[in-house]
N, C-alpha and C positions, 0 to 999 in steps of 0.2 A: 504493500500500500504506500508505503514512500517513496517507491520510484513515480506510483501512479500520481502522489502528490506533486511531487516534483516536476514532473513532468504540463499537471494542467495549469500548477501556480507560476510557472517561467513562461507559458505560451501566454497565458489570459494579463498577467502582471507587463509582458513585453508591449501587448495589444495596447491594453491599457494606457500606460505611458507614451504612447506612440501617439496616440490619439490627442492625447491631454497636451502632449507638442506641442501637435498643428493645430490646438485650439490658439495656447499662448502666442507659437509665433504671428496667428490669425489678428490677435488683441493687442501685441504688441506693436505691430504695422498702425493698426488703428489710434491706439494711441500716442504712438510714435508724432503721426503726423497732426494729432487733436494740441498735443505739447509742441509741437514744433513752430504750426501757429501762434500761439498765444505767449511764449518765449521772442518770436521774434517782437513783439509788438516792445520788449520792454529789453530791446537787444542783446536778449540772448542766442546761442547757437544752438547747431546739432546738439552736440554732444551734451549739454545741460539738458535738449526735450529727452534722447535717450536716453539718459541717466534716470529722469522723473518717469519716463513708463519703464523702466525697468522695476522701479521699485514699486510700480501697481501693479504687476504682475501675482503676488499672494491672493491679494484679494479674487483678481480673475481665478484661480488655479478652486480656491475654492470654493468660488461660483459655480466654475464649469467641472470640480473631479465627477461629483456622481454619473455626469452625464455622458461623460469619458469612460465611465466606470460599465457604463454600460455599454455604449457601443464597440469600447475596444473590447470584452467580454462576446459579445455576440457576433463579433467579428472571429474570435479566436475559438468559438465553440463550433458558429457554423463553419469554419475552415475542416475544424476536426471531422465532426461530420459529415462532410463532403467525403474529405480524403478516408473514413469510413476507421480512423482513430478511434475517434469515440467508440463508434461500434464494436471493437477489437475489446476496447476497455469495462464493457458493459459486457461482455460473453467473455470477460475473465475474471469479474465477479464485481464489478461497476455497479451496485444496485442505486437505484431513483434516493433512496434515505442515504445510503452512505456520500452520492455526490450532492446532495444537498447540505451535509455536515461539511463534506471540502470547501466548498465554496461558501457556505457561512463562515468558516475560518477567515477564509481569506475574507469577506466580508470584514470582518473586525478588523481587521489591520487598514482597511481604506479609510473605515470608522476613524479609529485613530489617527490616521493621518488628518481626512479631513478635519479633526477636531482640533488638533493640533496647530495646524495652518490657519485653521478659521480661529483662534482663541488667545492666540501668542501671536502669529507669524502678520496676520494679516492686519491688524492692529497698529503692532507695533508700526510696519512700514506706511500706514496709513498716516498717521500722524510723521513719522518722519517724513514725508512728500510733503507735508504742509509748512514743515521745518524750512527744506531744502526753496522748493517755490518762493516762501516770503524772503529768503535769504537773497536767492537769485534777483526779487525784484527789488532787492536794496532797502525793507520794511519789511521789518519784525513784527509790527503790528498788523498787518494782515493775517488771518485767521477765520476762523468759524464766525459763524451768526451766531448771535446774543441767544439769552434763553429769558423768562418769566421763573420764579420758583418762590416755593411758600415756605415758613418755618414759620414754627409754633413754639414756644417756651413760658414754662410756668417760673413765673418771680412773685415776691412776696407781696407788690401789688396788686398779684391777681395774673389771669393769662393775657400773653403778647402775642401780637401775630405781627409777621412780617412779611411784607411779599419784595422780592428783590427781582430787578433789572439789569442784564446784563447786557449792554448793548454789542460787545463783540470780544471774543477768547481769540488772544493772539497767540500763535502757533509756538511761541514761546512758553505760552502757560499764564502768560500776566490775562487779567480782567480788561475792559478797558471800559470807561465812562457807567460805572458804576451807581444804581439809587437805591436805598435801604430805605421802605416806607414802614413806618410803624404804625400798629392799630392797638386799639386797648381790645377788652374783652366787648366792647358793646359797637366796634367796629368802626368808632371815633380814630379820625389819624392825628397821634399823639408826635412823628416829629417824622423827617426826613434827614437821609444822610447821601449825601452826592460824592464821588471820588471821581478821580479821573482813572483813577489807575489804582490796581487791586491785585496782591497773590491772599492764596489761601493755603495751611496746611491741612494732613491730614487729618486734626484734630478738630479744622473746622475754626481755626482763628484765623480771619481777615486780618489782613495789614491794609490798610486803605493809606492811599498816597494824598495829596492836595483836597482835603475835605471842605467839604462844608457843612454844616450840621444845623440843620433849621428845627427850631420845635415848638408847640404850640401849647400856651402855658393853660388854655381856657378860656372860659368866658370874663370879659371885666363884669365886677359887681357895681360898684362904685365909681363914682367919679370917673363917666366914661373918657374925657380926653385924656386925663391922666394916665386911665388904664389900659387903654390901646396901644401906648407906649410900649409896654411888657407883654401885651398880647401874642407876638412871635418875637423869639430871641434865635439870633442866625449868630452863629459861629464859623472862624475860620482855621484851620488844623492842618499843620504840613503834615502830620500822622496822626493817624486812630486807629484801635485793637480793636476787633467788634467779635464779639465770642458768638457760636452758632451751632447746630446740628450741619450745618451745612458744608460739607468736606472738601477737601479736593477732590475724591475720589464720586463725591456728587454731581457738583459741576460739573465736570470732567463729563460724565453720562450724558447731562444737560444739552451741554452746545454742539457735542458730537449725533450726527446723524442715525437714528439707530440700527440700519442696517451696519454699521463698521463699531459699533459696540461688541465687547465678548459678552461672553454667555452671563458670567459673572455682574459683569456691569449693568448688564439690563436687569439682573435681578434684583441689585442695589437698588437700582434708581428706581423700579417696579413698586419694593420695598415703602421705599421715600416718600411714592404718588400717593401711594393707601394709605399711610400715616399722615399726609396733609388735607387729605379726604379731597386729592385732585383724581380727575378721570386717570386709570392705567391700560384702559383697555388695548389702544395701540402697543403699547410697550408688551404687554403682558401676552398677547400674541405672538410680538418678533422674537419675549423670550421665549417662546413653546416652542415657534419655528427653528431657531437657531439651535435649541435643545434637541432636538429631532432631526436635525437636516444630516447632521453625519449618518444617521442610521437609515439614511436614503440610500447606501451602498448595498446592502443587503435588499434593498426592495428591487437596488436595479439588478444586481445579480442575480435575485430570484426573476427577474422577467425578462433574462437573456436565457437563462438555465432550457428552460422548452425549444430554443432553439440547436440544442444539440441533440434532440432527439425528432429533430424532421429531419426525412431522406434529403440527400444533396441531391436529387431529380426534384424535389419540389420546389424548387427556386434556386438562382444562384445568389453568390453572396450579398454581391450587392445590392439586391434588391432586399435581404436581411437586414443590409448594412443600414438601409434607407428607411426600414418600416422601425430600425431601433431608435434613429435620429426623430423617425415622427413621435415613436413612444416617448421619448427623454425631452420633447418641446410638449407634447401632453401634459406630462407631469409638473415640469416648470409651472407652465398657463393655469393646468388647475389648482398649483402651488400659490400661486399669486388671486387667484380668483376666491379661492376657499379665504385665505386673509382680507380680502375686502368685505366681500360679503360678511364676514363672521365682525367686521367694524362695522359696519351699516347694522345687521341685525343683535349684536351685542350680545352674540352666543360666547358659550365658555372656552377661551380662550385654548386651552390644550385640544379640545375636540377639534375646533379649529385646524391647528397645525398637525396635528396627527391623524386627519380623514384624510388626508389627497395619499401617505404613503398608507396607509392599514387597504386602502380601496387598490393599488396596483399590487400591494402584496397580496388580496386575494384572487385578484384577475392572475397572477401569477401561475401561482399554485392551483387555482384550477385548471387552468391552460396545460398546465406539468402533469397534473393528475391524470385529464382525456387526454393528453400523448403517451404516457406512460401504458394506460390503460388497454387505449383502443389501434394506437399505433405500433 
């Protein structure tokens, strides 16, 4: 059995890979010339647009593995079967359960990888291209769009609410143009705080740069000209510490887009939404989706797997090659369809992302099942 192993994980693994190439090299030309453009405008060259779609390359790889995973799979099965391999290897004790066990192995290693890729790999270089971009266009402050975000905190007054404004996260990690509005418990706004400039640590302590700090003492009782005098007291502060739930590792989820969030971080920030009693539904989907998508290699293996048991007279490959390509844009489209609809209808989010693969894994195995069966 380990030759036989051996023998289907180098052909299906070579396929595989092969595939996944001529995707990148396919994504890379593309955005080769989407960076080449838009370098030039701020006179940059070649070699800085290549450099920047090199390093979007993670993110594509795992966008496209599953879908790689399958047609390089169904390319390297129907080959076998053609050349009537397979069949050699089923009448030497190949049965339908044991190659279903092979190829879930290898399933989990593609898992793994993609998980790997999507959760470290593709991240990290996602933010390093926004590094490398603002650097190239001479401003550090270019970055991500701003976000809205809520915190809550009990002090001895009674409860605070705060809702903060970020108008833009510089690819640096600093804030930029910064407002902190306060609310008492009865939803009265008790003061305003403006920065230009803002880091924050882990811990959720703001450093705010050139403040201003405006605050609203009340209503006057008495002697109203007098009292309008003191009515708002504006402050001016080359620095303030503002203590918060609010983290780096918050923010950070915030201004970032959430398809290029890890797994992790959409959970945080999912986390965050439901303790500020803000909508999570979007979030709480991409995290289902993202949780799930690696174990999209096993759905597409199982619905390549039936193609090694049609005769090589019932089609040739590439017309295999071609109904795999339709299957693996299938899945995408109802990948992406099943998330909108399940935001429009405000169904539970994991069902959501876990129907479009449970639904081809059972077209799967029953397609395996009547081949196995009746074939």
């Amino acid at each position: 059995m380990r030759t036989v192993r051996r023998l289907l994980y180098r052909d299906i693994i070579g396929s595989v890979f092969f595939v996944a190439l001529s995707f990148l090299s396919l994504f890379y030309f593309i955005d080769f010339v989407d960076e080449l453009d838009r370098i030039n405008r701020i006179g940059g060259g070649a070699a800085r647009a290549a450099l920047l779609a090199l390093m979007e390359l993670p993110q594509h790889f795992y966008e496209l593995f599953p879908i790689a995973v399958l047609i390089g799979s169904i390319f390297s099965l129907a080959r076998m079967a053609q050349s009537s391999e397979f069949t050699i290897l089923r009448t030497g004790g190949l049965g339908p359960t044991r190659a279903l066990s092979l190829l879930a192995s290898l399933a989990l290693g593609f898992a793994l990888l993609t998980f790997v890729v999507g959760d470290f790999a593709a991240p990290y270089f996602e933010r390093q291209t926004e590094i490398v971009r603002a650097t190239f266009a001479g401003n550090l402050a270019q970055g991500r769009n701003g976000a809205w975000l809520k915190d809550r905190q009990m002090t001895a007054a009674g409860e605070r609410n705060y809702s903060v404004n970020i108008r833009q996260a510089s690819a640096s990690g600093e804030l930029q143009d910064v407002r902190i509005f306060e609310f008492n418990d009865l939803g009265g706004l008790v003061s305003r705080i403006q920065a230009s400039r803002a880091r924050v640590d882990a811990n959720g302590l703001w450093r705010l740069s050139e403040v201003v700090q405006t605050e609203w003492l009340g209503m006057p009782t008495d002697r109203p000209g007098a009292a309008a005098q003191e009515l708002v007291r504006e402050t001016h502060l080359a620095e303030l510490n503002w203590a918060s739930s609010l983290n780096a590792g918050v923010i950070a989820a915030a201004v970032l887009p959430a398809g290029s969030m890890s797994t992790f971080e959409l959970f945080r920030y999912t986390q965050h939404l439901s303790a500020q009693e803000q909508s999570a539904q979007a979030h709480n989907i991409q995290f289902w989706r993202k949780a799930f998508y690696p174990f999209a290699c096993f759905v597409m293996l199982a619905l390549a797997l039936p193609f090694a048991y049609l005769h090589g007279r019932s089609g040739g490959i590439s017309l295999k090659v071609f109904g795999g390509i339709m299957l693996g844009i299938s899945f995408v489209l109802l990948n992406n369809l099943a998330g909108h609809v399940g935001l429009l209808k405000n169904w539970t989010p994991w069902i959501v992302a876990a129907s479009p693969s449970l639904a081809y894994l059972a077209l799967s195995l029953a397609a395996f099942g009547w081949l196995v069966r009746y074939r």
